[in-house]
N, CA and C atoms as a LAMMPS dump frame, in Angstrom:
ITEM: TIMESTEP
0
ITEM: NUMBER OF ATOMS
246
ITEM: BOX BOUNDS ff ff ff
-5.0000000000000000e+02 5.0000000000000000e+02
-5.0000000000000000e+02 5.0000000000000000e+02
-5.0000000000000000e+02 5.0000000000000000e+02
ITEM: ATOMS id mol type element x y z
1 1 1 N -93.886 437.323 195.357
2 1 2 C -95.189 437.293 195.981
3 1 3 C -96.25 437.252 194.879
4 2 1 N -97.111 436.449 194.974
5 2 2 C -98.35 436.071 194.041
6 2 3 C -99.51 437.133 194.366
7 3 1 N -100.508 437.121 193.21
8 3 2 C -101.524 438.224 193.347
9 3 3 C -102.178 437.263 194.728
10 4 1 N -102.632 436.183 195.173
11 4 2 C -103.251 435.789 196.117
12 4 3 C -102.763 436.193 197.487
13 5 1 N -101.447 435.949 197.715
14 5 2 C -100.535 436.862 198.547
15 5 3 C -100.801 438.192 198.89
16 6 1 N -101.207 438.773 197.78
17 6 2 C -101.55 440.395 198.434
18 6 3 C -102.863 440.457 198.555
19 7 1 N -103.469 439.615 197.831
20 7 2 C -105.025 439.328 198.214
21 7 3 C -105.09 439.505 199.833
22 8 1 N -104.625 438.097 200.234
23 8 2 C -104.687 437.895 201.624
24 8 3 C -103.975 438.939 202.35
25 9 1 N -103.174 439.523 202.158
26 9 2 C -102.41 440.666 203.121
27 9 3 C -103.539 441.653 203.253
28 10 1 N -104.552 442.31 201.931
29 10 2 C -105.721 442.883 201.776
30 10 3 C -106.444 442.83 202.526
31 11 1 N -106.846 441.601 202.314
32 11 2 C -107.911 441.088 202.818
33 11 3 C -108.026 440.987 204.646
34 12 1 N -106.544 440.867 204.99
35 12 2 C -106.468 440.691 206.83
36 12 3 C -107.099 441.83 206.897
37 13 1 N -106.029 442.941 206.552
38 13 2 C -106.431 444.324 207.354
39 13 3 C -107.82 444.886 206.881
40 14 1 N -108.101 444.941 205.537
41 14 2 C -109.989 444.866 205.608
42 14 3 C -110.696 444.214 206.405
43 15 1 N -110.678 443.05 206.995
44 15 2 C -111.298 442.141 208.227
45 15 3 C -110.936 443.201 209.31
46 16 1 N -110.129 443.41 209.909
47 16 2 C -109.421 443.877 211.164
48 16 3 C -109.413 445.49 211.131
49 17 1 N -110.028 446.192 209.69
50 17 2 C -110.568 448.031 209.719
51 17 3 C -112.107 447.449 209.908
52 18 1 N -112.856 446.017 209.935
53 18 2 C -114.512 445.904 210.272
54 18 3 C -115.045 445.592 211.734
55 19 1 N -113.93 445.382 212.751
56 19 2 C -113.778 445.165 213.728
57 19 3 C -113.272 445.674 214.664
58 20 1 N -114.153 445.502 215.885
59 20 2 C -113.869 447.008 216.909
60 20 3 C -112.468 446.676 217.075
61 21 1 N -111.757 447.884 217.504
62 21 2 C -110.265 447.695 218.398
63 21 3 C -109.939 447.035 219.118
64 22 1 N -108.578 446.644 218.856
65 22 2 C -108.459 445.221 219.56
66 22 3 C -109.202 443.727 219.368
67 23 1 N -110.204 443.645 218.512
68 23 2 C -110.686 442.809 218.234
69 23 3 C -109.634 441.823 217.375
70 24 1 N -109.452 440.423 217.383
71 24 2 C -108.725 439.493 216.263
72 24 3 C -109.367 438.832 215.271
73 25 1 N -108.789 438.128 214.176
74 25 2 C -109.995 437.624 213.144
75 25 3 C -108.531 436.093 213.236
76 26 1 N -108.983 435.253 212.826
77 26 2 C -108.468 433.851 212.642
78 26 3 C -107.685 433.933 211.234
79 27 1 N -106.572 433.458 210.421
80 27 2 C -106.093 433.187 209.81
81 27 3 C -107.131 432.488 208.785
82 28 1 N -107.872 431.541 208.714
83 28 2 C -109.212 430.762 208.405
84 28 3 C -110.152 432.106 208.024
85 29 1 N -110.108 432.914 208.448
86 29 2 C -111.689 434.455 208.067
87 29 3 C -110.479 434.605 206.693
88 30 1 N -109.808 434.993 206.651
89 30 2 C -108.746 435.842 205.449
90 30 3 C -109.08 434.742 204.145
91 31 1 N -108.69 433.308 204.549
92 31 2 C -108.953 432.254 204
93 31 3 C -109.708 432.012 203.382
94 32 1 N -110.994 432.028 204.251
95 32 2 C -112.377 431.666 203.493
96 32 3 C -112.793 432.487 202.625
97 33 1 N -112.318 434.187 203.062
98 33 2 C -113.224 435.25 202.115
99 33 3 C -112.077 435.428 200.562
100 34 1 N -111.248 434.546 200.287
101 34 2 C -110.42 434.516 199.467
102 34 3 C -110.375 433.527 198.356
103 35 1 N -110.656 432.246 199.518
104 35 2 C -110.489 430.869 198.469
105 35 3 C -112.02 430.161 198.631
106 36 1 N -112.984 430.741 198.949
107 36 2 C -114.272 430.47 198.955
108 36 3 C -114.123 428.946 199.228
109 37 1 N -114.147 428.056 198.08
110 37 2 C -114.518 426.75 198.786
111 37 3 C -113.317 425.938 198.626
112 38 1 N -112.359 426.295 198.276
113 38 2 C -110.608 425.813 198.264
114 38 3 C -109.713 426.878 199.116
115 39 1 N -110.824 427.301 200.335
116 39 2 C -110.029 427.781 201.566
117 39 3 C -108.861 427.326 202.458
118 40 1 N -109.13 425.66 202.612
119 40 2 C -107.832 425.709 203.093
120 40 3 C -106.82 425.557 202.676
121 41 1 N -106.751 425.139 201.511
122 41 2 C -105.395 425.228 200.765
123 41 3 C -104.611 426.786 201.102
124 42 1 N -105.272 427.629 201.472
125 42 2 C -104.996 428.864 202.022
126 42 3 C -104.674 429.326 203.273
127 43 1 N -104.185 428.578 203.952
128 43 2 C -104.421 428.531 205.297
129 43 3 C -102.793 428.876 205.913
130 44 1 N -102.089 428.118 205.081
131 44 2 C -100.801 428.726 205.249
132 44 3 C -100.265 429.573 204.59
133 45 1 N -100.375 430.01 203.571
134 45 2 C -100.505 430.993 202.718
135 45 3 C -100.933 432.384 203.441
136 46 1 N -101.994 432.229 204.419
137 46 2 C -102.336 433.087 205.185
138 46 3 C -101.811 433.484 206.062
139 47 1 N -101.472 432.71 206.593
140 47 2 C -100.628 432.866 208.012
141 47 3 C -99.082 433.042 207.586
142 48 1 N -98.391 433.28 206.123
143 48 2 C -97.659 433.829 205.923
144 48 3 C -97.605 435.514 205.531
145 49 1 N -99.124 435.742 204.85
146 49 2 C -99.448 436.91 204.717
147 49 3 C -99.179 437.647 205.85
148 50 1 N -99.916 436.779 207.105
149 50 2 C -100.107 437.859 208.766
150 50 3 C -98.753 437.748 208.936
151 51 1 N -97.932 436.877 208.773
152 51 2 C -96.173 437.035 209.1
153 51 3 C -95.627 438.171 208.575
154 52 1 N -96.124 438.774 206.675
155 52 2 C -95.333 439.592 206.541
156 52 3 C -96.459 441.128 207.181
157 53 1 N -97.479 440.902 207.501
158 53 2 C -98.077 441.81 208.453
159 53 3 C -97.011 442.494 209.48
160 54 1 N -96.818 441.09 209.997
161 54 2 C -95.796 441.459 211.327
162 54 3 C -94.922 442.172 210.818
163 55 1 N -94.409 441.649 209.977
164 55 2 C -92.874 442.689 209.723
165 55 3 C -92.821 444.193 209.353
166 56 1 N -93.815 444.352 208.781
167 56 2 C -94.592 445.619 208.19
168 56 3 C -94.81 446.14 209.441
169 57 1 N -95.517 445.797 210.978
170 57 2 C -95.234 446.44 211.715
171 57 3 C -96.969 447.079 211.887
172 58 1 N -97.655 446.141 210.858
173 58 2 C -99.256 446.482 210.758
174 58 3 C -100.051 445.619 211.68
175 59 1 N -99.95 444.371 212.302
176 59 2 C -100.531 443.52 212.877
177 59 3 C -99.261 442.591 213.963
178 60 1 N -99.845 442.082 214.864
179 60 2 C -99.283 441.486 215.777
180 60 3 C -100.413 439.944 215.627
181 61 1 N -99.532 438.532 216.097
182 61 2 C -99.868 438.017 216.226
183 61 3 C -100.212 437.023 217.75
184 62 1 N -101.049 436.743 218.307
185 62 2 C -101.429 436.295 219.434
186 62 3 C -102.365 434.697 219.617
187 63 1 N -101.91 434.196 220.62
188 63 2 C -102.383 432.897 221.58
189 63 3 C -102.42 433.232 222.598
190 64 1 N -104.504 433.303 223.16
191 64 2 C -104.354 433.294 224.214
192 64 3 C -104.173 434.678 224.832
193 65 1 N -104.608 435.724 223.779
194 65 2 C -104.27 436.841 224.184
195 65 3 C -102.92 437.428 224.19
196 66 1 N -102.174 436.859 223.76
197 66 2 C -100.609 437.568 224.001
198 66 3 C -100.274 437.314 223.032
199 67 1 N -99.17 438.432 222.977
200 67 2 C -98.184 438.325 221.614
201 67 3 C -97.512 437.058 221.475
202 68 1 N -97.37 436.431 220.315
203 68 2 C -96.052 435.5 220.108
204 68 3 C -95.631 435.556 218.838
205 69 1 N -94.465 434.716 218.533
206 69 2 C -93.754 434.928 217.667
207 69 3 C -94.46 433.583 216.614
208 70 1 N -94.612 433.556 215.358
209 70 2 C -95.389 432.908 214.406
210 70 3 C -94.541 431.831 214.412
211 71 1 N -93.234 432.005 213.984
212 71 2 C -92.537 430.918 214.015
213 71 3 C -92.532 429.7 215.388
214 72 1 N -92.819 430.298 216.605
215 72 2 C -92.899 429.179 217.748
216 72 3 C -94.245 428.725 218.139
217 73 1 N -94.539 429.363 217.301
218 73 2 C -96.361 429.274 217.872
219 73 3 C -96.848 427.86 217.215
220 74 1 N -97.045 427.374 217.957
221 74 2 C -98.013 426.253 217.731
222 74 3 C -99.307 425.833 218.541
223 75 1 N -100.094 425.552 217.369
224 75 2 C -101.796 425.862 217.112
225 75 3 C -102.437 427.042 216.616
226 76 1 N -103.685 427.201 216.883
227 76 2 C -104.385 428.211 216.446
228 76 3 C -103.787 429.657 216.869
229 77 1 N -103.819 430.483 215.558
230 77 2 C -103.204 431.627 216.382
231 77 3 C -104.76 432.749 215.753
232 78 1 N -104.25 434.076 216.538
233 78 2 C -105.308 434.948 216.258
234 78 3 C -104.659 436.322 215.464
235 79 1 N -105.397 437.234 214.433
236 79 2 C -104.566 438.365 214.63
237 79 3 C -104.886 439.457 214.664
238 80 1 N -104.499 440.516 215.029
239 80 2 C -104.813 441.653 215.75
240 80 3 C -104.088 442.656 215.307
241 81 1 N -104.588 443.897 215.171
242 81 2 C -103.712 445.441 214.345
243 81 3 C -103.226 445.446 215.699
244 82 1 N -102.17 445.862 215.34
245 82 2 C -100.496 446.489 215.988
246 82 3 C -101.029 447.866 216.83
């Protein structure tokens, strides 16, 4: 795992301790406040961070309001503390 890697793992749950409960932040917020203007190159990078979120058991990921699994999810996903 790269220092940007834990950047972004950082960086989710700082977004998501600034936001009321239950509130989600986009994969893209972690992104931008990381890679400023070479954000999306970060984008999956991110959404691997919120994966190892999941496993950690710190964040859940959701479409649409509901849980799903990262790997089947396709499109925009959201994420949300556990």
């Amino acid at each position: 795992m790269t220092d940007v890697d834990r950047e972004l793992e950082r960086t989710i749950l700082e977004l998501l301790d600034q936001r009321a409960a239950g509130a989600t932040i986009c994969p893209s917020d972690a992104a931008r406040s990381v890679g400023d203007d070479d954000w999306r190159e970060l984008m999956e990078p991110s959404r691997q961070a919120a994966q190892r979120l999941v496993d950690a058991g710190d964040v859940v990921i959701t479409q649409g309001g509901q849980v799903v699994d990262l790997a089947t999810a396709k499109g925009p996903i959201r994420i949300r503390k556990a």
